[in-house]
C-alpha positions in Angstrom: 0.0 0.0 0.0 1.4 3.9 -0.8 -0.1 6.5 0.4 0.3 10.1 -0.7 -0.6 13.0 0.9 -1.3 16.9 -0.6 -3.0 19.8 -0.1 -1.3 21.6 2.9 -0.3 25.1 2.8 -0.3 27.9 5.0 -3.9 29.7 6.2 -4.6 31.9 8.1 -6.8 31.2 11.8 -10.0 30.7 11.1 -9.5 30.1 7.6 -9.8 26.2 5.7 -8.1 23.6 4.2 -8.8 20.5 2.2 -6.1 18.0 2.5 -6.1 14.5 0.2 -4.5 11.0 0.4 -4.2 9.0 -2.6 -3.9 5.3 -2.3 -2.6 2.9 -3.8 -2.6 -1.1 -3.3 -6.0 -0.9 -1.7 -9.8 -0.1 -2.4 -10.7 2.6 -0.2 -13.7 1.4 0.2 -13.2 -2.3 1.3 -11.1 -0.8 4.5 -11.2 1.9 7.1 -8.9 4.6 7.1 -7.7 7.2 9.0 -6.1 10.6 9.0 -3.3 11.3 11.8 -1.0 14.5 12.8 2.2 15.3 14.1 4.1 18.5 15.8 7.5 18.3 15.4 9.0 16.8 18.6 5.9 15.0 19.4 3.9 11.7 19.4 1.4 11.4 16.3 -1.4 11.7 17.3 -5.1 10.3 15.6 -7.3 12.9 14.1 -10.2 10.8 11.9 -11.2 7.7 10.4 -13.6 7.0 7.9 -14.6 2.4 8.0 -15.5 0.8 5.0 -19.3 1.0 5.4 -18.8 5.3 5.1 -19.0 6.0 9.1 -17.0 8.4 10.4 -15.0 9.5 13.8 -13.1 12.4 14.7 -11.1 13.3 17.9 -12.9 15.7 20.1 -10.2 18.1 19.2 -11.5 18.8 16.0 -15.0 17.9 16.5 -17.3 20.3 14.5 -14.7 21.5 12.5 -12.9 18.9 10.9 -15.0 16.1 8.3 -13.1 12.7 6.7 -14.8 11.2 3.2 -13.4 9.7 0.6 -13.9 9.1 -3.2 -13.9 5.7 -3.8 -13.6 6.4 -7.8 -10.5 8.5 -7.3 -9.5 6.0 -4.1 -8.6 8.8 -2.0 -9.7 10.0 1.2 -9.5 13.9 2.3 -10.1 15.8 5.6 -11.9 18.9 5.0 -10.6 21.3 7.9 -12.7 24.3 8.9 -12.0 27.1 11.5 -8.4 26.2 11.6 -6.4 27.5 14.6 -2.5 27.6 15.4 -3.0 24.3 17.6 -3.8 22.4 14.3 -0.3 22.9 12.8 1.4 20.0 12.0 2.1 17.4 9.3 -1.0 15.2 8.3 -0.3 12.0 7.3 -3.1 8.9 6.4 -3.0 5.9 7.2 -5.1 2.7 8.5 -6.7 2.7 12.0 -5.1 0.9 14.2 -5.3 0.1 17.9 -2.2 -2.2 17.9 -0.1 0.2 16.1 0.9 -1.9 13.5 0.1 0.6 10.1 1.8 0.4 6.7 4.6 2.4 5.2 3.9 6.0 6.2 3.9 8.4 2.7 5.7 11.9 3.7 2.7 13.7 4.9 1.6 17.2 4.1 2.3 20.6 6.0 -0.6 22.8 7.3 0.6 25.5 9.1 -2.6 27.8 10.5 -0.9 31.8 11.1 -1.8 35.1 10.5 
């Protein structure tokens, strides 16, 4: 499975961003999938996850503000992020769900940086 990430940029707070995963290897649609974050010097941390049958999660961090979906004819998966603030700066990566941590190859993620 490779997974590639785009779409990041720089916005300013309160501003939004649609970031996109394209995947390969995989039907979108036959697994669940998940988008994750990480500030430099810290853990990744889990931000969405979309299963196969189209329901959806999000941390309460970004609840109300951030929304997973996916495309199954384009197989790729995008987080639509509203009302961005400076705490949602990181890298976002994709990836599968996972609550052993065992994940495939990680693709090199995108940048969102939220300043004014």
């Amino acid at each position: 499975v490779q997974l590639v990430e785009s779409g990041g940029g720089l916005v300013q707070p309160g501003g939004s961003l649609r970031v996109s995963c394209e995947v390969s290897g995989i039907m979108v649609n036959l697994v669940s999938m998940g988008w994750y974050r990480q500030v430099a010097g810290k853990q990744r941390e889990w931000v969405a996850t979309i299963t196969s049958f189209g329901g959806t999660n999000v941390a309460d961090s970004v609840a109300g503000r951030f929304t997973i979906s996916r495309d199954n004819a384009k197989n790729t998966v995008y987080l639509q992020m509203n009302s961005l603030n400076a705490e949602d700066t990181a890298v976002y990566y994709c990836n599968r769900p996972s609550a052993v941590g065992v994940f495939w190859s990680w693709g090199q993620g995108t940048q969102v940086t939220v300043s004014s």
